[in-house]
LUMVO-860546 format. One record per residue (C-alpha): residue in one letter; x, z, y. Coordinates in steps of 0.1 Angstrom, whole numbers, padded with zeros to 4 digits, always signed. Example, Ala and Ser with C-alpha at 12.3 -4.5 7.8 and 13.67 -1.06 7.14 Angstrom:
A+0123+0078-0045S+0137+0071-0011
REM end
This chain:
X-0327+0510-0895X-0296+0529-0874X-0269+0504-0858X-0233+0506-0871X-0229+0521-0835X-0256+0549-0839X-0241+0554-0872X-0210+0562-0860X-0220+0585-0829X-0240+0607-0853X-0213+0610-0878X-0190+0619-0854X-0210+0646-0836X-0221+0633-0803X-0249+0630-0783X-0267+0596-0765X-0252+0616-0734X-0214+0619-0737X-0219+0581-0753X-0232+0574-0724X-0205+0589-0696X-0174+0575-0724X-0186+0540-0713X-0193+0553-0677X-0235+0536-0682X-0272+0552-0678X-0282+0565-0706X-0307+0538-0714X-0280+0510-0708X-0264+0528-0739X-0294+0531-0759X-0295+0493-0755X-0262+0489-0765X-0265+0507-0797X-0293+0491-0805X-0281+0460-0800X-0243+0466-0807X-0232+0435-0809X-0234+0431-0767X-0211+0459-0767X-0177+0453-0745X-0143+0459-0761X-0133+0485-0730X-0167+0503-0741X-0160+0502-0776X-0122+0515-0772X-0135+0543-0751X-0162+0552-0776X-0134+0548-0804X-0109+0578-0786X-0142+0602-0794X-0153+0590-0830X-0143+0605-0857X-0120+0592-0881X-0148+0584-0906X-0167+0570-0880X-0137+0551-0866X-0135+0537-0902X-0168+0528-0898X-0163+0503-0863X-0134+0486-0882X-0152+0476-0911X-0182+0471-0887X-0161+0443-0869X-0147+0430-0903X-0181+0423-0911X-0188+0404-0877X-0158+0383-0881X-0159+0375-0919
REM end
């Protein structure tokens, strides 16, 4: 099952790679991230934010909702 994270990237177009340089990490330090989504910082979610797509922007928000109840 896809993350809310890898949800998100794919809708919007992107690749693992410009994820990856957004949040200024390794590749696999990403990968882990959007596995686990949940470790993700809020710097390294606002820079992933600026290249979503609106729909997947939409998608974060209610992703956090969700995480705060």
């Amino acid at each position: 099952m896809k993350s809310w994270l890898e949800q998100a990237r794919e809708e919007s177009g992107l690749t693992v790679s410009q994820c990856a340089i957004a949040i200024r990490q390794p590749i696999e330090v990403y990968l882990q991230i959007e596995r686990r989504p949940g470790t993700i910082s809020l710097n390294e979610l606002k820079a992933l934010c600026d290249l979503f797509s609106e729909a997947a922007q939409t998608r974060v928000q209610q992703a956090i909702m969700d995480a705060i109840g």
